[in-house]
C-alpha positions in Angstrom: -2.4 -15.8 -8.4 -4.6 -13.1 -9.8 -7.6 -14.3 -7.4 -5.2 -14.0 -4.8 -4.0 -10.4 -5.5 -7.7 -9.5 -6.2 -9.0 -10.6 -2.9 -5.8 -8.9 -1.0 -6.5 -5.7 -2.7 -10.4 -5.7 -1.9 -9.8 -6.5 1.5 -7.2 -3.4 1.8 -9.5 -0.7 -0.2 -11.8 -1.8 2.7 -9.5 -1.5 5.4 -8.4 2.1 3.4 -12.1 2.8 3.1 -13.2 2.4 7.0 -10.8 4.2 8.2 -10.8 7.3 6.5 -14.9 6.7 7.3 -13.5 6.3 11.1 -12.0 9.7 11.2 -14.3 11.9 9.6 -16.7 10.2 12.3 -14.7 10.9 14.9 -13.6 14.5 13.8 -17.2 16.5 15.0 -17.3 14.5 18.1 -13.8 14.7 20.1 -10.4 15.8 18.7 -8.2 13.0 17.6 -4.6 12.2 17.9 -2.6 13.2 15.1 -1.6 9.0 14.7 -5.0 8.5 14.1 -4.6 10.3 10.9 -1.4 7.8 9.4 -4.3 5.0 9.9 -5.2 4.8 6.0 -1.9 4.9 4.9 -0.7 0.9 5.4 -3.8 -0.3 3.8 -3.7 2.5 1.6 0.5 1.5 0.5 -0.7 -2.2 0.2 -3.6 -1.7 -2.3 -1.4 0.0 -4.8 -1.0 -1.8 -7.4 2.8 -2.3 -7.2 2.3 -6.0 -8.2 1.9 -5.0 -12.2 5.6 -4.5 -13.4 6.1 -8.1 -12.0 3.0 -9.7 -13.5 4.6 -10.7 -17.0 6.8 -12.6 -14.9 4.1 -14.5 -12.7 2.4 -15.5 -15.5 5.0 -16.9 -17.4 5.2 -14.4 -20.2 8.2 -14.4 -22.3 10.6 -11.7 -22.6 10.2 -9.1 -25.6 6.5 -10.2 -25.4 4.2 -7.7 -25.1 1.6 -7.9 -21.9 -0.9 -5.8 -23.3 -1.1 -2.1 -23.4 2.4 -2.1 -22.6 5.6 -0.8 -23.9 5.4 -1.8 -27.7 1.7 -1.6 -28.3 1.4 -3.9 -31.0 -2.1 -3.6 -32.0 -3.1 -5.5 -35.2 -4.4 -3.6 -38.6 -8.3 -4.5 -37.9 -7.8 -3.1 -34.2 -6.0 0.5 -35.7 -9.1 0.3 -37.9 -11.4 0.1 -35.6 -9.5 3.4 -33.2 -9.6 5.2 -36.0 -13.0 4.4 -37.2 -14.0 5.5 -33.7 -11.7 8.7 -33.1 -13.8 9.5 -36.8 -17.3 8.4 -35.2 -16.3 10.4 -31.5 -15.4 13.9 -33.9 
């Protein structure tokens, strides 16, 4: 599922990326309909990544669990050792 979602999203940022390219192309050279300027947005909309708050569930995560980084950052005592040896090392 997550190759899937990678590939969609890649294939959308170029979509996003070509025609934003299209327009400032096509800006010096004639003056464009203002439609032409709502191009980006689709691929832009789909490339978002509105997919994450669902991915605990497609991956079969339990409930309560945390799927990292989120709400309830659990980190274990060797990881908070290591932040705070490296907030120490970054002063």
């Amino acid at each position: 599922m997550t190759a899937l979602i990678r590939k969609i999203h890649r294939w959308t940022s170029l979509l996003f990326s070509l025609a934003v390219a299209a327009i400032f192309a096509g800006m010096p050279v004639m003056t464009l309909p203002e439609w032409v300027y709502y191009l980006p947005l689709p691929p832009l909309a789909a490339a978002t990544d509105r997919h994450l708050p669902f991915r605990a569930a497609l991956s079969g995560q339990a409930r309560g669990q945390d799927a990292g980084g989120g709400v309830g950052n659990s980190a274990s005592p060797a990881q908070s050792a290591d932040r705070a040896g490296l907030a120490k090392r970054l002063r």
